[in-house]
Each structure stands twice: as structure tokens, then as C-alpha cells.
N, C-alpha and C positions, 0 to 999 in steps of 0.2 A: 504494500500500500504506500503510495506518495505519501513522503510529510509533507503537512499541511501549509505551515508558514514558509519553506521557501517553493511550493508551488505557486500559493497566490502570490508571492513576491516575483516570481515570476510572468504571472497573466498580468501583474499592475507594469512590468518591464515592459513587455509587450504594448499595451495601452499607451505606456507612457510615450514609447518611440511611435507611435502610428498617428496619436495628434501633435506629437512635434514636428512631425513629416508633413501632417496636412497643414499646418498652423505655415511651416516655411514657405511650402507652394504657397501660402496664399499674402505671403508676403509680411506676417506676422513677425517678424524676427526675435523679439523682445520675448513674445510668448515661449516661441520656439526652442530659443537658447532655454531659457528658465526650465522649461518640459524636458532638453535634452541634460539638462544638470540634475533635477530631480530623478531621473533614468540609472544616474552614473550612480547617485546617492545611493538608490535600491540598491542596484546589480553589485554595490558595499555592503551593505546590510543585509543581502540573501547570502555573498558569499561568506562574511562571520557569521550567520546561523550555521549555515552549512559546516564550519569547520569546529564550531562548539558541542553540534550532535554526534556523537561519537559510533552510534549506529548506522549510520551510514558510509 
């Protein structure tokens, strides 16, 4: 069975890059970078989960 907190940390990765992406098409830049920084944030934060669960 998947653990829980670094899958959803993972689908929020996801999310997070897909309206950073649409945000830049569309000329957003300001949003974009902030959505592509809160991205980098998680993809920190899932990989210390990940290295704290010792079960995996």
C-alpha cells in the first residue's frame, strides 16, 4: 500500500507544476515563478518524509 503523505505530496507536485505551466502560457509570470517555488518546496518536504520512514 502507498504511504499516504508522500503520495499526496506528490498529486499537490503535480498540480502544482500544471498551473505554473498554464499560469506562464498565459503570461502570468509573478504567479508562475511563486507556483514553480512552492513545487521545489514540496518535492523538499516529500523527499524528508521519505527519508524519515524507515519502511520504505
Amino acid at each position: 500500500m502507498p504511504e499516504v503523505i508522500p503520495t499526496a505530496l506528490a498529486l499537490l507536485i503535480v498540480a502544482a507544476f500544471a498551473v505554473a505551466l498554464w499560469q506562464m502560457a498565459a503570461g502570468h509570470l509573478n504567479v508562475a515563478g511563486a507556483t514553480f517555488l512552492s513545487a521545489s518546496i514540496l518535492i523538499y518536504l516529500r523527499e524528508r518524509q521519505l527519508r524519515r520512514d524507515p519502511a520504505t
